[in-house]
C-alpha positions in Angstrom: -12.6 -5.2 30.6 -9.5 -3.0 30.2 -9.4 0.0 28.7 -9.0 0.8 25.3 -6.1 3.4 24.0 -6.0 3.4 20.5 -3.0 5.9 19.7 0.4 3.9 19.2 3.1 6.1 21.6 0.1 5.5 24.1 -0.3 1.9 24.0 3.4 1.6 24.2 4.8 4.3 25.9 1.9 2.6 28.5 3.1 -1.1 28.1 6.7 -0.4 26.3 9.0 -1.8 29.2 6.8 -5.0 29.9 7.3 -5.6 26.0 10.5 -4.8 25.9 11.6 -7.3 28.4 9.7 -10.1 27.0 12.2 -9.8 23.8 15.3 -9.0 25.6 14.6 -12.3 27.7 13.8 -14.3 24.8 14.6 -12.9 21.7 14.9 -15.6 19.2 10.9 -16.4 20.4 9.8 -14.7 17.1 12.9 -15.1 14.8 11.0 -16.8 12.2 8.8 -13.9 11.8 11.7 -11.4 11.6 13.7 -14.2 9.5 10.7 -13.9 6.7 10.3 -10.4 6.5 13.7 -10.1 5.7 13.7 -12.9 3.2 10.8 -11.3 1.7 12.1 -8.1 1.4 14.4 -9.1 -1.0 17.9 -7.3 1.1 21.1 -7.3 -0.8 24.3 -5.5 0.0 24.7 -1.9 0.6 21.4 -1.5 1.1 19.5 1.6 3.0 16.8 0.0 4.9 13.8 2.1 7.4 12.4 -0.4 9.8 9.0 1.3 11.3 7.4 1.0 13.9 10.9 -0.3 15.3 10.2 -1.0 18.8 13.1 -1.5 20.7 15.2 -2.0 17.6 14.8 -6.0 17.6 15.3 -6.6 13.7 18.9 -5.7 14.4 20.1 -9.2 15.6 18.6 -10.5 12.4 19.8 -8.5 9.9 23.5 -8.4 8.0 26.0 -6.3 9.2 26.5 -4.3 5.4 22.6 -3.2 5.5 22.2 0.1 7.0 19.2 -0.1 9.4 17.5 2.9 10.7 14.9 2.7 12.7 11.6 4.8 13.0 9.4 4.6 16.3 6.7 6.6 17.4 6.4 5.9 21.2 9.0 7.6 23.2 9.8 4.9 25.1 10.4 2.3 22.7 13.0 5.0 20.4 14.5 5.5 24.1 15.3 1.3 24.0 16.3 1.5 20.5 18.8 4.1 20.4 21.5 1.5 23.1 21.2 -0.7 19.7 24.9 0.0 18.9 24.1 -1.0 15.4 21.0 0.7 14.5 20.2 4.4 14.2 16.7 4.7 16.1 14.7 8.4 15.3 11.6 9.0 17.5 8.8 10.7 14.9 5.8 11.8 14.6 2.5 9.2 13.0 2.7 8.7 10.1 5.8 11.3 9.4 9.1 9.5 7.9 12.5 11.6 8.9 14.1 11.2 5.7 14.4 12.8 2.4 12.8 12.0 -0.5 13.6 8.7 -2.8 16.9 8.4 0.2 16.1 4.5 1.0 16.1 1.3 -0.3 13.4 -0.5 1.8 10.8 0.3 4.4 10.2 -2.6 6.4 6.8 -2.5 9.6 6.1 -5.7 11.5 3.3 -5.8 13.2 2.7 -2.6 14.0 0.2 -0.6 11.6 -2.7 -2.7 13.7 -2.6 0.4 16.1 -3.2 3.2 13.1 -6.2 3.7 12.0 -7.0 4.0 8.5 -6.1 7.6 8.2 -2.9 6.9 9.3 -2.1 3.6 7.8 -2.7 5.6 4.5 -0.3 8.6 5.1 2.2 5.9 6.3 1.8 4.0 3.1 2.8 7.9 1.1 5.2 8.4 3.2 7.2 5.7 2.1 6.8 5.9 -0.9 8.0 9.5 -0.9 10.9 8.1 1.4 12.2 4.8 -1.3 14.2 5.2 -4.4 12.9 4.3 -7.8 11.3 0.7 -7.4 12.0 0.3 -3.8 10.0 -1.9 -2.1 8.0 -2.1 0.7 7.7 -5.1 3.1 4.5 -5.1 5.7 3.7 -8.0 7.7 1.1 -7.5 10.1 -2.3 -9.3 11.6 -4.9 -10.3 9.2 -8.5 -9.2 9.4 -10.8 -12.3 10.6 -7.6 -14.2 11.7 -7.6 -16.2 14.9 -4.8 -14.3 15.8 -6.6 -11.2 15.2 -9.4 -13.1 17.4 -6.7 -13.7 20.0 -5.3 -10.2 20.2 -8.9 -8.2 20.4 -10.8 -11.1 23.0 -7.7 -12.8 25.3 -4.9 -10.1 24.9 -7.7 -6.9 25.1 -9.7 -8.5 28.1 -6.1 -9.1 30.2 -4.2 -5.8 29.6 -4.2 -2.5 31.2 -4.7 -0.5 27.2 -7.1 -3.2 25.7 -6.9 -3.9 22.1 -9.0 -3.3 19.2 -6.7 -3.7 16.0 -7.5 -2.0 12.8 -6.1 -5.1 10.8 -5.1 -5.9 7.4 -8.1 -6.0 5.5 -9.4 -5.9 1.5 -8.6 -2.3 1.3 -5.4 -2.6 2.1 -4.3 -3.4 -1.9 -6.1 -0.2 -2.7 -4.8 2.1 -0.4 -1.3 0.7 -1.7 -2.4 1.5 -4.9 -3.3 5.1 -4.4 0.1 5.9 -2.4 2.1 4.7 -5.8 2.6 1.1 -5.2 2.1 -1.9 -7.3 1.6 -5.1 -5.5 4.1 -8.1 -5.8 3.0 -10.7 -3.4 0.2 -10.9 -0.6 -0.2 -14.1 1.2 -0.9 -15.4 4.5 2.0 -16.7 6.3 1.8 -19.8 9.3 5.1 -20.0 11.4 5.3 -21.1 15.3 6.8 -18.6 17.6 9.1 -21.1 19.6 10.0 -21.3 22.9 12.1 -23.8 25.3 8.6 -24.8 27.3 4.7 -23.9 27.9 5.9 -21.8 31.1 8.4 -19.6 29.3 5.9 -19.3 26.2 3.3 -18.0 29.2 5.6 -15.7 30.6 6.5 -14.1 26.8 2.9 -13.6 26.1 2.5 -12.0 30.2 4.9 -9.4 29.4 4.9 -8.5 25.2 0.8 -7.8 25.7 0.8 -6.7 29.3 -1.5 -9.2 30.8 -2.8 -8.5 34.0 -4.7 -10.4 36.9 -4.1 -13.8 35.2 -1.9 -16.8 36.1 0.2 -19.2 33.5 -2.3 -21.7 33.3 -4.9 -19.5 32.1 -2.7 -17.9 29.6 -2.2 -20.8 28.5 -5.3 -21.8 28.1 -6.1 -18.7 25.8 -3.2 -19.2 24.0 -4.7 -22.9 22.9 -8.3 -21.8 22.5 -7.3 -19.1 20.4 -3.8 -20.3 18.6 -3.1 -23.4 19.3 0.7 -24.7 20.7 2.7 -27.9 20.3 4.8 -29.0 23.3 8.1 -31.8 22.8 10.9 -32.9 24.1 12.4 -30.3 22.6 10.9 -27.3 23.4 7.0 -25.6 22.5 6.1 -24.0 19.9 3.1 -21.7 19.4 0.8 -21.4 16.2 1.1 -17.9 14.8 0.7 -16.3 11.4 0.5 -12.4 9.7 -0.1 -11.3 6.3 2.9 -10.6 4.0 2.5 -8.0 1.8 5.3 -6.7 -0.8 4.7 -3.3 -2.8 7.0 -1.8 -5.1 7.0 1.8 -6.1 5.8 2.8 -9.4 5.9 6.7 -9.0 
């Protein structure tokens, strides 16, 4: 059993490169989970928009070129990869600080990445921005659902395989609440089931090797975790692999 780390910059200033490669060598592997946040988030024009946790700045191939995308990130690493982004601004910070002033953005936008805060943190996150967004801006978070087999997935297959383990502190029924308490008032909250696609089972193996650091283990086995847990579909045209996280949109009320 690997072992657990249960800070964020530790996890990924641990595992940051491996991940990083897996998007730069496939980055459309997850576009429909980007494509939906964005949709979701209800962009338009001129908008000021705070992506966090940012990674290595990935939302930027997805997003149009009059939004003004600034990215947050809390592992050194990852705000390192972030600021070659020539089209992003990438700010390394400090859980769950936001390094902006108050009511100064349009949208806060975190994909799956509040899984590695803990309750404490999730909450100051969730003031933060709503310090952080103008009157009625909204907030977009997609991340893993509590019970969910990818939630299943990520804590037994992903935490047995990698060197930082992996216990998620998911999306759960206090999540609304919390919302609540930092001045939101929820819009929509739904679970969401896309694939993440790929051109074939061996390059779907090889994204899931390097975005969770899995160690000691061969393609074939990864992909048998991959169906016990998820589930895949492989054609003619390419292989696509069962994945979902929970959408939820909260506007400011105060």
């Amino acid at each position: 059993m690997a072992p657990s780390i249960d800070n964020y910059p530790d996890v990924f200033n641990e595992r940051g490169a491996s991940y990083h490669r897996a998007m730069i060598e496939q980055p459309l592997a997850r576009a429909n989970e980007f494509r939906l946040a964005l949709e979701k988030a209800r962009l338009q024009q001129g908008m000021r928009v705070c992506d966090v946790p940012s990674g290595g700045g990935y939302l930027t191939d997805f997003i149009d070129k009059d939004i003004q995308l600034i990215g947050i990130e809390y592992s050194r690493l990852f705000a390192s990869f972030g600021e070659r982004s020539p089209r992003a601004q990438s700010i390394l910070a400090s859980i769950p600080q936001l390094s902006f002033q108050d009511a100064s953005c349009d949208r806060v936008i975190s994909i799956a990445g509040l899984h590695h805060f803990d309750a404490d943190q999730k909450s100051g996150f969730f003031s933060e921005a709503c310090r952080i967004l103008s009157k009625e801006g909204l907030l977009l978070v997609a991340d893993v659902d509590i019970g969910s087999p990818v939630a299943g997935f990520l804590d037994g297959f992903v935490g047995k395989h990698n060197v930082t383990g992996h216990d998620g502190q998911y999306l759960d029924e206090s999540t609304p609440m919390m919302l609540r308490r930092a001045g939101f008032d929820l819009c929509d909250d739904r679970v969401e089931h896309y694939p993440w696609e790929f051109s074939g089972a061996d390059r779907m193996a090889e994204y899931c090797r390097l975005l969770f650091g899995l160690e000691g283990i061969d393609p074939i086995e990864i992909r048998r975790g991959i169906g016990e847990y998820l589930g895949y579909r492989e054609s003619k045209t390419g292989c696509r692999m069962n994945w979902q996280l929970r959408y939820v949109l909260a506007k400011k009320t105060r």
